[in-house]
C-alpha positions in Angstrom: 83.7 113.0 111.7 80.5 115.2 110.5 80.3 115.4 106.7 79.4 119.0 106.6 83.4 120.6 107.4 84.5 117.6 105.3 87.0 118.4 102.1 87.2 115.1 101.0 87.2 111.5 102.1 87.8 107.6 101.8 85.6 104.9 101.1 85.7 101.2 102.0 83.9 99.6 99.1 83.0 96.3 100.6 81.5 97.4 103.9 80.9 101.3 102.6 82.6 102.6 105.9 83.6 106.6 105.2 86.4 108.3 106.7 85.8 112.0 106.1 88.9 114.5 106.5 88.1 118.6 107.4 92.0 119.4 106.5 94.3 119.4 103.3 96.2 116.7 102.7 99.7 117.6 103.8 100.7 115.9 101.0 99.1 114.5 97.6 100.9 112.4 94.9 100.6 110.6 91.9 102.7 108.6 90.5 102.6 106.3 87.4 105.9 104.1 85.5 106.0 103.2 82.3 108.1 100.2 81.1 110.2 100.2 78.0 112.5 97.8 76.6 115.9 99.5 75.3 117.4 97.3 72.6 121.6 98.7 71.9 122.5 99.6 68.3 126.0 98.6 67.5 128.5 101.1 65.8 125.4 103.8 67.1 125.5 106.6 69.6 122.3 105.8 71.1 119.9 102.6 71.9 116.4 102.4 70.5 113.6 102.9 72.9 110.9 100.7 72.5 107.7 101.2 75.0 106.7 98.2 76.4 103.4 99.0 78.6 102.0 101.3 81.3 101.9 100.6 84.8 99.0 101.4 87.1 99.1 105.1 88.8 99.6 105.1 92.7 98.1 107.4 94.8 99.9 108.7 98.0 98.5 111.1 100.6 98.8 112.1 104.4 96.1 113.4 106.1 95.7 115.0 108.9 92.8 114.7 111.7 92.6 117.1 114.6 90.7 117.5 117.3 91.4 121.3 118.6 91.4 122.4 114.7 88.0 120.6 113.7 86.0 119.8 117.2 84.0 117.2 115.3 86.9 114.8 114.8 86.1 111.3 115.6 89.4 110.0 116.0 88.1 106.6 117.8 86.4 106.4 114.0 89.8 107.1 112.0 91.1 104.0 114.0 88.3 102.0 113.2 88.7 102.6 109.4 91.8 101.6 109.5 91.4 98.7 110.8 88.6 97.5 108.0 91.7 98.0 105.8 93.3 95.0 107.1 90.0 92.8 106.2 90.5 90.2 103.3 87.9 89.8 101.4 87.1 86.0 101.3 85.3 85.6 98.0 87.8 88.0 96.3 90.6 86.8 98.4 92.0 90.5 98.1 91.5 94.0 100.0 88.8 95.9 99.3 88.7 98.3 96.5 88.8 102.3 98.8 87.9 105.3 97.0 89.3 108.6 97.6 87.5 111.7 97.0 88.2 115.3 97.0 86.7 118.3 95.6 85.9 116.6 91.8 89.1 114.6 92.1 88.3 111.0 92.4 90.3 107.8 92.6 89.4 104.2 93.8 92.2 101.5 94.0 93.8 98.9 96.6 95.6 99.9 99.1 99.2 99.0 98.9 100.4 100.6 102.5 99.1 102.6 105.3 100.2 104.3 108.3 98.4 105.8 111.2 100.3 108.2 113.7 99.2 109.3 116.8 100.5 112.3 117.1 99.2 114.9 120.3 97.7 113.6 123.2 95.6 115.4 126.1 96.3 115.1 129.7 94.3 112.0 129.9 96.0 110.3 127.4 93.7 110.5 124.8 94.8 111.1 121.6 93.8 114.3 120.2 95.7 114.3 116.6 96.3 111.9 114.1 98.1 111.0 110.6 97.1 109.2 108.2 99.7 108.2 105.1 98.0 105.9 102.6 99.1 104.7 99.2 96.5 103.0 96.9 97.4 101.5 93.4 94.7 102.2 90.6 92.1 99.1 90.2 92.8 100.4 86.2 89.5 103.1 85.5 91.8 106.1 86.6 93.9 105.3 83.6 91.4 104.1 80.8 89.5 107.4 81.8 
């Protein structure tokens, strides 16, 4: 997909493979638990609250990619990025680190899940749109910055 329509996109940090994306996310979430340890008070009418630690933030997205809405769609190249998410990285013995980007918003982490869709076909049967749903879990800069 060409760079110059892009709004944003994901990087594979070990092989530096992009995956640029021309629409909004459908959806963008962030999500982030903290753990606290609740200790009851006899003879009291409430428990004290003690906070324990944070947990790392998750990012979740789905992203569209469509041919008849951005002509320079390479969905032959979403499918190829996807699969460099399932390479395990011998000397780390983990998945790569994958960065995504949009806009000044940026956030690099693992990838916990992804699913890709094919959604619309042509009469040939090639595939024409495509999602994307992704969830990466912070490598830990997102929440010392």
């Amino acid at each position: 997909m060409a760079q110059t329509n892009s709004l944003g996109k994901l990087t594979h940090k070990d092989s530096g493979k992009e995956l640029a994306f021309s629409l909004n996310p459908t959806a963008f979430r962030l999500n982030r638990a903290f753990d606290y340890e609740v200790e009851p008070r006899l003879g009291q009418p409430s428990s004290l609250i003690s906070f324990r630690s944070g947990g790392l933030t998750q990012l979740s997205c789905d992203l569209i990619f469509d041919k008849d809405v951005d002509k320079d769609c390479d969905l032959p190249a979403v499918e190829a990025f996807t699969r460099a998410l399932n390479k395990i990285n011998t000397d780390t013995k983990s998945v790569s680190l994958v960065e995504f980007c949009m806009g000044q918003f940026r956030f690099s982490g693992y990838v916990l899940t992804f699913a890709l869709q094919l959604l619309r076909f042509d009469t040939q049967g090639a595939a024409t749109r495509a999602g994307l749903a992704i969830q990466l879990v912070s490598d830990g800069a997102y929440e010392e910055s």
